[in-house]
FIPAPA-695907 format. One record per residue (C-alpha): residue number from 1; residue in one letter; z, x, y. Coordinates in pm, 1 decimal, padded with zeros to 6 digits. Each point is the difference from the previous one (the first is absolute). Layout:
BEGIN
NUM / a / Z / X / Y
...
# end
This chain:
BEGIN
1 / x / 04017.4 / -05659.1 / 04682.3
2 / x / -00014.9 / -00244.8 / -00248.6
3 / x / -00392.4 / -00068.2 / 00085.3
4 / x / -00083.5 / 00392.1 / -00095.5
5 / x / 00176.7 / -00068.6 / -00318.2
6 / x / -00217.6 / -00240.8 / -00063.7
7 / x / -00301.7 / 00126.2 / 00146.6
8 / x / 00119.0 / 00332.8 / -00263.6
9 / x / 00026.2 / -00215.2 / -00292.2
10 / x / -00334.9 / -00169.0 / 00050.4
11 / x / -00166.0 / 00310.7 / 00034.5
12 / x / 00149.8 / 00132.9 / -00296.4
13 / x / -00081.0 / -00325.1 / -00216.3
14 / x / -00365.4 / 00059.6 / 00132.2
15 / x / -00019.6 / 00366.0 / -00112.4
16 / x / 00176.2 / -00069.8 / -00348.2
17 / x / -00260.9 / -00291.5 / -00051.3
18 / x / -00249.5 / 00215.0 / 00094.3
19 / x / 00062.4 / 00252.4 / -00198.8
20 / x / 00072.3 / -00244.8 / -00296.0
21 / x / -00425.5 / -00070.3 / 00082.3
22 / x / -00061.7 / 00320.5 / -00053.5
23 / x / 00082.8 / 00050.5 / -00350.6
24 / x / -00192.5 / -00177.2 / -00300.5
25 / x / 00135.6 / -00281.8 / -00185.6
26 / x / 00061.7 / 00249.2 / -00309.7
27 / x / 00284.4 / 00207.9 / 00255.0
28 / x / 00141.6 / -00332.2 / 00118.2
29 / x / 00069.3 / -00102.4 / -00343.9
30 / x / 00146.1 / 00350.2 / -00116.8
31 / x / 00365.4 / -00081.2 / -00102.6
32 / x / 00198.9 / 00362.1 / -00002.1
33 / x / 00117.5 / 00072.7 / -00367.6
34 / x / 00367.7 / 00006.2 / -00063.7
35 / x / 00019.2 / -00002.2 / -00340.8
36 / x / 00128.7 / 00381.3 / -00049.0
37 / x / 00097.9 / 00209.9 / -00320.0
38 / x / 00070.5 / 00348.1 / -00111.5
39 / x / -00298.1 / 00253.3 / -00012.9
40 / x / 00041.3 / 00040.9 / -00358.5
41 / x / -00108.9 / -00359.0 / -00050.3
42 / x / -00249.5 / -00028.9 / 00184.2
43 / x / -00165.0 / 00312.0 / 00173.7
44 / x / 00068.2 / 00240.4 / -00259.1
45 / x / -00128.0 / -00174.5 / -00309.5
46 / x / -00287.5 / -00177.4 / 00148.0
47 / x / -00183.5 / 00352.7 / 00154.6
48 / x / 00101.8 / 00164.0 / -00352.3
49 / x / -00219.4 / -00287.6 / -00197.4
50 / x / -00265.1 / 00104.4 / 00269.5
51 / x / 00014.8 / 00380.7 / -00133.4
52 / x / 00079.8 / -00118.6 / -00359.9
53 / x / -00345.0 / -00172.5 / 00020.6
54 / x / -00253.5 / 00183.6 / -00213.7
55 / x / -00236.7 / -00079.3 / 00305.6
56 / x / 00197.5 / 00273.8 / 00174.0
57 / x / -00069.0 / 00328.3 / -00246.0
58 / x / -00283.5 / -00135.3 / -00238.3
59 / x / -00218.3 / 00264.5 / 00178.7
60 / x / 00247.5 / 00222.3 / 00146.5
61 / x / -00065.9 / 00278.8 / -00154.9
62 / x / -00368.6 / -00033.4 / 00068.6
63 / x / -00150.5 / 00305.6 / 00268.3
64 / x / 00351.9 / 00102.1 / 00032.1
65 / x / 00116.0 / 00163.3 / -00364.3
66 / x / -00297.4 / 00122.3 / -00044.7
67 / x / 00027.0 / 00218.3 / 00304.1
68 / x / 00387.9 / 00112.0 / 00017.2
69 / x / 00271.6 / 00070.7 / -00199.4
70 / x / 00258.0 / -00271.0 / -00118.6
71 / x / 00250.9 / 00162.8 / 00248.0
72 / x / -00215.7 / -00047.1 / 00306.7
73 / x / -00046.7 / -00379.1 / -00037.3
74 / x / 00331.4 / -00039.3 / -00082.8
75 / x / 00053.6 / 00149.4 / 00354.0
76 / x / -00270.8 / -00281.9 / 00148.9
77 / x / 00197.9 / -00271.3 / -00152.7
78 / x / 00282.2 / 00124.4 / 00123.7
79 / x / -00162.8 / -00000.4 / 00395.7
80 / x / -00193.6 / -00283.3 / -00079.0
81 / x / 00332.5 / -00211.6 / -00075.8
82 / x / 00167.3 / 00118.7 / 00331.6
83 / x / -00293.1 / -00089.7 / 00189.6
84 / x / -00047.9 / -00311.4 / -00098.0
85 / x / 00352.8 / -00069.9 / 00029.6
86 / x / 00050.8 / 00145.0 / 00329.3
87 / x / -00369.4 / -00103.3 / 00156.7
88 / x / -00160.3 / -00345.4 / -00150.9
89 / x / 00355.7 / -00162.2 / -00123.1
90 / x / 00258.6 / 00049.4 / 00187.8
91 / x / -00106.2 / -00129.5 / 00376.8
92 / x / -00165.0 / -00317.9 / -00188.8
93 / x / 00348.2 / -00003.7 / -00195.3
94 / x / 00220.8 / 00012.4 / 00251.9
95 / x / -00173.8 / -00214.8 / 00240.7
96 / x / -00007.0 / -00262.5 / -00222.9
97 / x / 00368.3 / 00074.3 / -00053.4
98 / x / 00082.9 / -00065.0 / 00376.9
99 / x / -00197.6 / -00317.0 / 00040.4
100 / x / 00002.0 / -00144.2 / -00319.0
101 / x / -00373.8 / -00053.9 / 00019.6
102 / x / -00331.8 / 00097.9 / -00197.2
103 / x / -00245.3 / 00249.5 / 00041.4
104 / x / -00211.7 / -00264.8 / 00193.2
105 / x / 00240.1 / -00098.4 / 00275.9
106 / x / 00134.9 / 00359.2 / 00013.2
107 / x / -00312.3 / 00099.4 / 00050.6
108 / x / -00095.7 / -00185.6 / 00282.9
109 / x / 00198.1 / 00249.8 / 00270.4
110 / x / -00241.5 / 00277.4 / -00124.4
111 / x / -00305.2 / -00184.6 / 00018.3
112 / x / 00112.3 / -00324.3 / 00230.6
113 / x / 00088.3 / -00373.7 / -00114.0
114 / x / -00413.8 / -00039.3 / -00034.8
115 / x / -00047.6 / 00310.3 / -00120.9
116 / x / 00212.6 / -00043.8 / -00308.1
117 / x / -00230.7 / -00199.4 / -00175.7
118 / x / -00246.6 / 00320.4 / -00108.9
119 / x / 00296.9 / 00186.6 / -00115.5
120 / x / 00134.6 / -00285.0 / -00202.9
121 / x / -00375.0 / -00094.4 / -00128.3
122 / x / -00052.2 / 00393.9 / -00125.4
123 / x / 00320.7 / -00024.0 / -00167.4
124 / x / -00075.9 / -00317.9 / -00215.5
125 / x / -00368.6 / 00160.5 / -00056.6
126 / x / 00160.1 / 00326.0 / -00141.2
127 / x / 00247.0 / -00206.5 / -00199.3
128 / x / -00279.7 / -00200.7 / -00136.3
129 / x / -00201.3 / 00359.8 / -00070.4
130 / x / 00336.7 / 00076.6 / -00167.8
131 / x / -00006.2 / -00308.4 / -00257.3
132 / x / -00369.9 / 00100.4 / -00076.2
133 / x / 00105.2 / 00353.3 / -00112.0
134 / x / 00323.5 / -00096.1 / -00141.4
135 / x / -00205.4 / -00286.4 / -00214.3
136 / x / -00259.5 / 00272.3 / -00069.3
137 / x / 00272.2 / 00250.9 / -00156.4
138 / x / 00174.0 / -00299.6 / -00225.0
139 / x / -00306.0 / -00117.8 / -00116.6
140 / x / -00159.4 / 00348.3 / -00086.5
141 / x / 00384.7 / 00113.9 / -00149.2
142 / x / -00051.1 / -00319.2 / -00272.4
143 / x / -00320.9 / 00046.2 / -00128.6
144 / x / 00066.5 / 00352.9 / -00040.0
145 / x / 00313.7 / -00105.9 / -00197.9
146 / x / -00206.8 / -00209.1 / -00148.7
147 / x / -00276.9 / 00280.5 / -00089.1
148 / x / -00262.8 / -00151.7 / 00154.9
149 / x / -00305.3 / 00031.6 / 00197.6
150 / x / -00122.9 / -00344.3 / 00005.6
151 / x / -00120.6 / -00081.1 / 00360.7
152 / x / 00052.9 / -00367.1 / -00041.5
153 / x / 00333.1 / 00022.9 / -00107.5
154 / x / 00062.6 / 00188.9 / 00270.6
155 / x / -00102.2 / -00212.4 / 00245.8
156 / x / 00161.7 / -00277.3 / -00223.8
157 / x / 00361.3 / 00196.5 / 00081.6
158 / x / -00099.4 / 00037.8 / 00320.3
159 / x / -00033.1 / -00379.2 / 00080.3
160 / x / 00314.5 / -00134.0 / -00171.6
161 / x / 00195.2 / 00267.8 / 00111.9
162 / x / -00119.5 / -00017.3 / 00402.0
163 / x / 00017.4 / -00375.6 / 00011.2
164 / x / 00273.6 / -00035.9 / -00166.9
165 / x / 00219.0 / 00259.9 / 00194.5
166 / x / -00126.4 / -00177.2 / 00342.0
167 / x / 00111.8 / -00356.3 / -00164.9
168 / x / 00367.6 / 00183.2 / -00050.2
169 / x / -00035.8 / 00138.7 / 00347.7
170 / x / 00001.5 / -00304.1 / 00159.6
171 / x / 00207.3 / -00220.2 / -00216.5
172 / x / 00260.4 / 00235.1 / -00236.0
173 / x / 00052.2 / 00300.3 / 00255.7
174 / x / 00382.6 / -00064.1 / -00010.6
175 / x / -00012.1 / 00019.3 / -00347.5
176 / x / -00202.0 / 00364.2 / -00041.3
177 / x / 00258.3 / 00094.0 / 00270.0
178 / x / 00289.6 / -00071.6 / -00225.1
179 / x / -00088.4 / 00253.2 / -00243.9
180 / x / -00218.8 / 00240.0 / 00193.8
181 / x / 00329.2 / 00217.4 / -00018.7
182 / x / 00002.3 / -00017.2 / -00377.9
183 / x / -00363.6 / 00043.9 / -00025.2
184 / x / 00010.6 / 00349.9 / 00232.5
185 / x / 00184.5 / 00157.4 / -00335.2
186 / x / -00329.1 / -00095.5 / -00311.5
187 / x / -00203.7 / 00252.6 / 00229.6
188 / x / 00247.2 / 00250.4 / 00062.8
189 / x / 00091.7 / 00034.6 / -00374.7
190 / x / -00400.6 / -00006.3 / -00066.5
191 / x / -00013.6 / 00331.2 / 00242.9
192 / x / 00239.7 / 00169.9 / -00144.1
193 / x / -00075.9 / -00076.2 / -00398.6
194 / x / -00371.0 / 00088.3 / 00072.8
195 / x / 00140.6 / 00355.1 / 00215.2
196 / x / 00211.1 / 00055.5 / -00326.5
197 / x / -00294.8 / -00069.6 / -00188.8
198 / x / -00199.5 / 00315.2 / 00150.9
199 / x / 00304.0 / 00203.9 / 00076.0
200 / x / -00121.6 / 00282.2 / -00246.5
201 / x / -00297.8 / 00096.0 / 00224.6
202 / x / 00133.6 / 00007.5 / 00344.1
203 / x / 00054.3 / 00392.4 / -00008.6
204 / x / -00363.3 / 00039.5 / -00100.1
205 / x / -00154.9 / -00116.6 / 00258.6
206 / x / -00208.3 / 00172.3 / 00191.0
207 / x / -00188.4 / -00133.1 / 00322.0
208 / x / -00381.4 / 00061.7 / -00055.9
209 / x / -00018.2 / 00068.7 / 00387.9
210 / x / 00218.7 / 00159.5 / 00209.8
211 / x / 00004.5 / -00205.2 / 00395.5
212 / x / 00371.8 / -00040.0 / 00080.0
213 / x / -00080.1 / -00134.9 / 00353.7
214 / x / -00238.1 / -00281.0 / -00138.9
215 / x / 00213.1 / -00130.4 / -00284.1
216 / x / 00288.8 / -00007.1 / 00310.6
217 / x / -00210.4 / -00193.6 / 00212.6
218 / x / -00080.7 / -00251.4 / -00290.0
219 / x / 00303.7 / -00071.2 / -00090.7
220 / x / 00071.6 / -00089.8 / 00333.4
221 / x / -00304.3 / -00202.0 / 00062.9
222 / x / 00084.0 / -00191.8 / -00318.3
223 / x / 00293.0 / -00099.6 / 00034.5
224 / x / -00011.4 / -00078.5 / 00336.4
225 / x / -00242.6 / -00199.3 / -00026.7
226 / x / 00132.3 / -00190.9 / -00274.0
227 / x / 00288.1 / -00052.7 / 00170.4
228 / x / -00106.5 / -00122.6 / 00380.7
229 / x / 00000.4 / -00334.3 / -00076.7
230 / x / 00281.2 / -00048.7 / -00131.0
231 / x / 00159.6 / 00275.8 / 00271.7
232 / x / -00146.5 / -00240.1 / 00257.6
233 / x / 00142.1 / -00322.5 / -00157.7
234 / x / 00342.8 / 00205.5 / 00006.9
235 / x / 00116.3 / -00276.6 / 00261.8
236 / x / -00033.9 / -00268.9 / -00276.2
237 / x / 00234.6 / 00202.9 / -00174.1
238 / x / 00203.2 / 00128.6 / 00254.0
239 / x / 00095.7 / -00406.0 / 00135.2
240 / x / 00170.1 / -00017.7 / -00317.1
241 / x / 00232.5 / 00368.3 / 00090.5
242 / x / 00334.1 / -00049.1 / 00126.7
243 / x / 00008.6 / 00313.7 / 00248.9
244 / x / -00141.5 / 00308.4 / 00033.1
245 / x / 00177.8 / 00163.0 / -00362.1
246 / x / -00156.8 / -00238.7 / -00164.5
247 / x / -00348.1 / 00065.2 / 00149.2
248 / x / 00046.4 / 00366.2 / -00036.4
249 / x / 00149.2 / 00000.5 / -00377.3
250 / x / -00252.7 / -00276.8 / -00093.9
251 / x / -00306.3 / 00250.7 / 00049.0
252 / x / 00183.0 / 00332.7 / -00059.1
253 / x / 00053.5 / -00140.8 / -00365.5
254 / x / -00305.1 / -00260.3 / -00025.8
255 / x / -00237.5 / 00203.5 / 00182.2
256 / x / 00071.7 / 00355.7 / -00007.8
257 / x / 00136.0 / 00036.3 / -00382.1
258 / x / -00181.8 / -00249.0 / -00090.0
259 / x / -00308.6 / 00275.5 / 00049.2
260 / x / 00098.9 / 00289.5 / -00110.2
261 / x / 00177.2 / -00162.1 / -00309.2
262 / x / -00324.2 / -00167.6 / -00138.2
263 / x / -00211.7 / 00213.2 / 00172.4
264 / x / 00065.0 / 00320.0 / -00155.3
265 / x / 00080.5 / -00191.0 / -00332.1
266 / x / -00412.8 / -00097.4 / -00026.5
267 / x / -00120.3 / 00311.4 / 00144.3
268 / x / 00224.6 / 00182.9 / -00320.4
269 / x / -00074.9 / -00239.7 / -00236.4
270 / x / -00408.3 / 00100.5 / 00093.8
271 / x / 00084.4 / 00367.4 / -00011.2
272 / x / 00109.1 / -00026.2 / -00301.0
273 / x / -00268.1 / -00192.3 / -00134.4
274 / x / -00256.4 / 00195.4 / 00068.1
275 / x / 00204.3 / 00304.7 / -00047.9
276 / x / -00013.0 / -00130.2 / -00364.9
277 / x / -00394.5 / -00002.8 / -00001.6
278 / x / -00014.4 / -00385.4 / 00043.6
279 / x / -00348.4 / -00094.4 / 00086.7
280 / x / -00100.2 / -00322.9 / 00281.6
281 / x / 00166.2 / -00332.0 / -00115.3
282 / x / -00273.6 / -00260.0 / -00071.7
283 / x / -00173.4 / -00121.4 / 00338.6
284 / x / 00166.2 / 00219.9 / 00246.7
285 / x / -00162.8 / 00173.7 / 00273.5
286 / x / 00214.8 / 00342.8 / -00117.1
287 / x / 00240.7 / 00161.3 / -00254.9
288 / x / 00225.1 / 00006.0 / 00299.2
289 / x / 00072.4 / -00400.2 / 00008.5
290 / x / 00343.8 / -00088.6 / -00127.4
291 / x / -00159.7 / -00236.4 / -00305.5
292 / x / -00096.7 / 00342.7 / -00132.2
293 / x / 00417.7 / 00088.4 / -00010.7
294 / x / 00017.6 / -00359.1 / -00153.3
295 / x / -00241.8 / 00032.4 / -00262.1
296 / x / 00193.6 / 00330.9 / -00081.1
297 / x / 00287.5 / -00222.6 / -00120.9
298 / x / -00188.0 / -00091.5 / -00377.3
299 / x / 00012.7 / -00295.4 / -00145.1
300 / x / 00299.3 / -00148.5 / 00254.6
301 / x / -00345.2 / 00029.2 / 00277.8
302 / x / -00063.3 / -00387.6 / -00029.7
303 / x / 00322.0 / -00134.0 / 00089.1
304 / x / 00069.6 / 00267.8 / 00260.3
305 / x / -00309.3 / -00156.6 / 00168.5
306 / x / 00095.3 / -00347.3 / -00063.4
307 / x / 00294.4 / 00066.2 / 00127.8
308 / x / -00080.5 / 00195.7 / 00296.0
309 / x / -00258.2 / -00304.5 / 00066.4
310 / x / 00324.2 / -00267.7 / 00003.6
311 / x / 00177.9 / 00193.9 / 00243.9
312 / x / -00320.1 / -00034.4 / 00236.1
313 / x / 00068.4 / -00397.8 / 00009.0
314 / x / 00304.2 / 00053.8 / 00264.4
315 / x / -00254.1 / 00209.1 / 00195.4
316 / x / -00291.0 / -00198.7 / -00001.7
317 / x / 00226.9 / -00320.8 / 00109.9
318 / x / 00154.1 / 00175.7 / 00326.7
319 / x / -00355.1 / 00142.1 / 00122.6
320 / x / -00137.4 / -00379.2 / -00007.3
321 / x / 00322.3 / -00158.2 / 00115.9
322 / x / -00006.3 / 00266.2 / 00277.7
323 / x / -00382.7 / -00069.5 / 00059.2
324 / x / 00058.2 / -00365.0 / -00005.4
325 / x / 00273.8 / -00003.0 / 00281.2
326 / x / -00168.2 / 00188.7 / 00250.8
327 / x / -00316.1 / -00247.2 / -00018.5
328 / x / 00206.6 / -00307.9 / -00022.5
329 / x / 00231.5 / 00090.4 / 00245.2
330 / x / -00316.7 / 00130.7 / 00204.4
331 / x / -00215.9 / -00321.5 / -00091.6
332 / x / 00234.4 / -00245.0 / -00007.8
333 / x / -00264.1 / -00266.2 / -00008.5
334 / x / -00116.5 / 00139.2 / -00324.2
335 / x / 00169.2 / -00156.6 / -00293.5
336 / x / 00200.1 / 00310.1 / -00166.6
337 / x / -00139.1 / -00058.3 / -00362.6
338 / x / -00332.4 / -00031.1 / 00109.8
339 / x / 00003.2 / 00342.5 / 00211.7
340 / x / 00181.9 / 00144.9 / -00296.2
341 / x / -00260.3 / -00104.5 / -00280.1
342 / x / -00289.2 / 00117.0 / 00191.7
343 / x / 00203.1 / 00351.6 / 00074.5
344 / x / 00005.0 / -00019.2 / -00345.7
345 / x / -00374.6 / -00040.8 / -00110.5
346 / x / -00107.3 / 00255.6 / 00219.4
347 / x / 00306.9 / 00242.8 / -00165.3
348 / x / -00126.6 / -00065.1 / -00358.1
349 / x / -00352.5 / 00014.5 / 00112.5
350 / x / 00035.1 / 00417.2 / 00127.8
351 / x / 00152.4 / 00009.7 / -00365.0
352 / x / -00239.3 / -00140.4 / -00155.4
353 / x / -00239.3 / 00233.4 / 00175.4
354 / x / 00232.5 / 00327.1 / -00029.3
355 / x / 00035.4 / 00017.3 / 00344.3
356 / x / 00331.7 / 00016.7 / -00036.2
357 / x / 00030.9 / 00259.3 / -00252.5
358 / x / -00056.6 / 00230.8 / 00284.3
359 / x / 00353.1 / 00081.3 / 00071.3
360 / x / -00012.1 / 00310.1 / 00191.3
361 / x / -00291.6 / -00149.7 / 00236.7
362 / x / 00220.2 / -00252.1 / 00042.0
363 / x / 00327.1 / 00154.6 / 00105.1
364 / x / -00242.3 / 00209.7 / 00218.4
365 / x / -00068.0 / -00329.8 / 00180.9
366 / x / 00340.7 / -00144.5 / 00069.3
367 / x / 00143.1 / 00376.7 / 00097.1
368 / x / -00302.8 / -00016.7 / 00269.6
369 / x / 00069.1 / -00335.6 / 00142.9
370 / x / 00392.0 / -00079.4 / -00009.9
371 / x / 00085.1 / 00396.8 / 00053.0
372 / x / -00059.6 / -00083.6 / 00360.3
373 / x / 00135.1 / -00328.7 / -00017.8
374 / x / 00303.4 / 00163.3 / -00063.0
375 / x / -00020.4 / 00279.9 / 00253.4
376 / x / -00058.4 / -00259.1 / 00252.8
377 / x / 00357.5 / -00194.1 / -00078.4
378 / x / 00153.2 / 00306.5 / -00022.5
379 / x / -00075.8 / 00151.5 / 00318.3
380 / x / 00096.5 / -00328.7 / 00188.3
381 / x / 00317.7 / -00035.5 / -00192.6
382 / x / 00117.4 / 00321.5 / 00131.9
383 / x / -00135.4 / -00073.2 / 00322.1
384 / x / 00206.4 / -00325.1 / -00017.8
385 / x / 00321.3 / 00243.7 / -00009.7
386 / x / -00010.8 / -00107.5 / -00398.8
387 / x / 00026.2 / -00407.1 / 00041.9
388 / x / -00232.2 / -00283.7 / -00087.6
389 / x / -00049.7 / -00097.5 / 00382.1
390 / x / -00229.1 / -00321.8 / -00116.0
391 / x / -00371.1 / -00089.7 / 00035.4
392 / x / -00193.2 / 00132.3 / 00271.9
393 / x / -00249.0 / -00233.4 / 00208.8
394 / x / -00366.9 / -00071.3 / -00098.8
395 / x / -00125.4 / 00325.4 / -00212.0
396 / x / 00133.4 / 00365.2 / 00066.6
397 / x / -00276.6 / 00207.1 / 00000.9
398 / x / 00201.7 / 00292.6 / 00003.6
399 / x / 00084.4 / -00088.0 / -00388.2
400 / x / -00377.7 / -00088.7 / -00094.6
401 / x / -00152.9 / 00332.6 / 00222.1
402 / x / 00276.4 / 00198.2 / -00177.6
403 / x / -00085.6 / -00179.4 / -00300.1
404 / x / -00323.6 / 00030.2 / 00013.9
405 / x / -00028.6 / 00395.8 / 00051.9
406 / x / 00212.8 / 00046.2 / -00309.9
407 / x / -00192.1 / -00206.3 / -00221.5
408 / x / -00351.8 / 00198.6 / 00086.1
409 / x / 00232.4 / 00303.5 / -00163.0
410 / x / 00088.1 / -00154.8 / -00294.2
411 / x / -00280.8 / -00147.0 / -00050.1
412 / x / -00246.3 / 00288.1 / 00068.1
413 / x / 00014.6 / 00079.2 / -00348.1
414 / x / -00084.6 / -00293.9 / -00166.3
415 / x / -00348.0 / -00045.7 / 00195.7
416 / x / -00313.1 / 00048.2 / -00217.3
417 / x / -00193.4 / 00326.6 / 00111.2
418 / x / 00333.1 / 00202.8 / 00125.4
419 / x / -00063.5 / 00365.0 / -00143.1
420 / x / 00259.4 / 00081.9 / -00281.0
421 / x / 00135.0 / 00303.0 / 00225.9
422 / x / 00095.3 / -00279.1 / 00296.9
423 / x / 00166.5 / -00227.9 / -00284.7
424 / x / 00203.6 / 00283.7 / -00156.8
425 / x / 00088.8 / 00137.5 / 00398.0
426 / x / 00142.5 / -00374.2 / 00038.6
427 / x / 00225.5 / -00036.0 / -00219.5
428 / x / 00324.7 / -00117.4 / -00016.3
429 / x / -00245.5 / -00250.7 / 00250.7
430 / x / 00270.7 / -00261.5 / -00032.9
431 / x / 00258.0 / 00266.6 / 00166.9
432 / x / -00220.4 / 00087.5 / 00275.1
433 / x / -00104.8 / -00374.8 / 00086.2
434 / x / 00330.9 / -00060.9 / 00008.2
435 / x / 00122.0 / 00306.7 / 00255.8
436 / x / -00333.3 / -00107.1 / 00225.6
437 / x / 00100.6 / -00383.5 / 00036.0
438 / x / 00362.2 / 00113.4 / 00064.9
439 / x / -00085.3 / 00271.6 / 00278.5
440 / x / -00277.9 / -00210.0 / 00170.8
441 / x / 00260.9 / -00283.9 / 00025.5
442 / x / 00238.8 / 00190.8 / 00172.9
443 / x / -00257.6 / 00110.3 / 00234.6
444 / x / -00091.0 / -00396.9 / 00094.5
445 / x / 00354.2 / -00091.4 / -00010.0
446 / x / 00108.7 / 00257.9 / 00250.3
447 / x / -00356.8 / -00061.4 / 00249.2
448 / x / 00111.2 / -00371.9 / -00010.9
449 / x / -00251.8 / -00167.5 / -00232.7
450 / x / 00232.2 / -00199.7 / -00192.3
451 / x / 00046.3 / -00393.7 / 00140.8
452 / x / 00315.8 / -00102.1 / 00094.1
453 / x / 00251.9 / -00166.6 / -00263.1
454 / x / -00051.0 / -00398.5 / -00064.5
455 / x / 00388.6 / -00105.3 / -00122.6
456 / x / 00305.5 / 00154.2 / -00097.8
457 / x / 00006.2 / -00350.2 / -00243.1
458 / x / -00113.9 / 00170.6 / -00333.8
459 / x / 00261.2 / 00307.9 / 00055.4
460 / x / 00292.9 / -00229.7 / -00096.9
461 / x / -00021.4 / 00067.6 / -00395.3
462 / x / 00214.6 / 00345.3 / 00004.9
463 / x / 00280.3 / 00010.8 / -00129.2
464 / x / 00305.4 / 00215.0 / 00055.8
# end
């Protein structure tokens, strides 16, 4: 008797140490968070800076109030908040709730404990796409406060401002964190001074074209796309939940009012712009960009952009601190400043270049490649009976097939040569990609294709 209870326990030492050899030294390390707080100091103001951002509704308005009335992209914002809420955030959210884990370890049941690294890689990529456009918008927002044009001051902001953010996102990020909160209100009273600004010509406008269905569909694909990266790094967020109420009040008020507050603040504050006959601001691609709202203002227009700009440093901190943990953490032989200063150079460098000022190609991007992403996690989470089960062996191809396929959607539209027609068909692309990945999963799952669980080790961060 004894001897089976031995020979038990040695065979269950072997399978826990081999399991422990299948997981990377980055999931061996992983240390469950359980450091917890109330949503409204944590979830809730952190995804409302995200919205607050100018990032988020500079161009808006752009191919969407131009072809619908204010009402029907009010009604877009509106969906578009509920489905980000209730698709990209709150699976990643509450997953990272029940382990106290990060997107990259959370990740790894989807994709498997090797096939978490391309997930957690994209992620810090975006992030780092993120700090280019973020550093783009500050650095275009104070030269146009400034009233100039000059190309080498521009890329004189652009330097100081990028390298300096990425010093502070490696050494002061406690600090920006301190007053992030305080920082979230300077935009928020900038949005609504500049919508009282143009208040006079909201019930003038008229939309020069009349395509309800395609202003819809952009709104969606905007904000959607703006917001799957930080839906996906919901789990970062999430660890820091204390239960599920927090989770779910965290994004109904960070996420979903967050939207339609701000949202439908810029898209009035253009309507009634341009309802007043106000011509293209100075360097935009259309009358429909928010600086032309902001130029509306008078003579208060430079400090509303300088001050708009200096709520863009809490921003532009998080996307390289975010950036600079997943490559650390996934390069740990890499020294973190050094990964971080080069993430960096190449960030300032698309500014430098106006790559970055491409906002909508760029949202466009990250709705095609982490919409799937996170139709992939949710699919197995519900498949999982709602729980965090732990990393899966070697890679799950279920995740990268399913993964895969949605990506091809949402990024269909974004290939050079695509007919207009197929473009306009495909969007909301980022909603699609993610409905593909999350039916195709389920399909593996339930054939068998996913590898068998590695440890129940990681799954010991919940709390009750």
């Amino acid at each position: 008797m004894m001897k089976a209870q031995v020979d038990n326990s040695a065979a269950h030492g072997r399978s826990r140490d081999s399991g422990q050899q299948q997981m990377p030294s980055y999931l061996k390390a992983s240390i469950p968070n359980s450091n917890r707080a109330p949503w409204y100091k944590n979830i809730a103001p952190t995804y409302a800076g995200i919205f607050l951002s100018v990032v988020f509704y500079l161009q808006l308005a752009a191919g969407t109030l131009s072809q619908a009335s204010i009402g029907v992209c009010a009604l877009a914002l509106i969906v578009a908040g509920l489905l980000c809420f209730a698709l990209y955030y709150h699976t990643p959210a509450t997953l990272g709730m029940q382990s106290g884990q990060p997107f990259y370890v959370v990740c790894t049941s989807t994709f498997g404990a090797r096939g978490g690294y391309l997930p957690g890689f994209l992620l810090g990529a975006l992030n780092l796409g993120f700090f280019a456009v973020v550093t783009f918008a500050a650095t275009n927002f104070i030269t146009l406060g400034l009233h100039s044009r000059s190309n080498a001051l521009f890329i004189a902001i652009a330097v100081l401002w990028g390298y300096t953010m990425a010093f502070i996102g490696i050494k002061g990020i406690h600090y920006v964190a301190k007053v992030a909160h305080f920082l979230n209100w300077v935009p928020l009273c900038m949005v609504l001074i500049v919508l009282f600004a143009n208040r006079a010509g909201i019930s003038a406008y008229r939309p020069p074209e009349n395509h309800p269905w395609t202003a819809f569909a952009g709104i969606l694909e905007i904000v959607v796309g703006y917001f799957a990266a930080a839906g996906a790094a919901g789990a970062d967020f999430g660890l820091n939940a204390r239960d599920e109420r927090d989770v779910n009040l965290g994004g109904l008020v960070g996420i979903v009012l967050a939207i339609v507050v701000v949202g439908s603040a810029a898209l009035l504050s253009v309507a009634g712009a341009i309802g007043e006959g106000a011509a293209a601001s100075p360097g935009a691609t259309s009358r429909f960009e928010f600086t032309t709202a902001i130029f509306n203002v008078g003579a208060l227009s430079g400090a509303v952009f300088f001050l708009f700009a200096a709520a863009l440093l809490v921003p532009t901190t998080f996307c390289m601190f975010i950036s600079a943990n997943s490559f650390s953490t996934l390069l740990p032989k890499i020294p973190r400043a050094a990964s971080t200063m080069v993430g960096a150079t190449i960030g300032v460098a698309l500014v430098i270049t106006h790559v970055a000022g491409n906002l909508l190609g760029f949202f466009s991007i990250v709705g095609g490649s982490l919409s799937p992403v996170c139709g992939a996690i949710a699919a197995d989470f519900l498949l999982s009976r709602r729980m965090w089960l732990g990393p899966r062996r070697g890679i799950n191809w279920a995740g990268y097939l399913a993964w895969g396929a949605g990506c091809f959607i949402g990024m269909l539209g974004t290939v050079p040569g695509i007919p207009q027609a197929w473009k306009t068909a495909d969007h909301p692309a980022a909603v699609y990609s993610f409905l593909v990945s999350f039916v195709l999963y389920c399909i593996l799952a339930l054939v068998g294709a996913r590898p068998a669980l590695v440890s129940q080790e990681l799954t010991s961060g919940r709390t009750e």
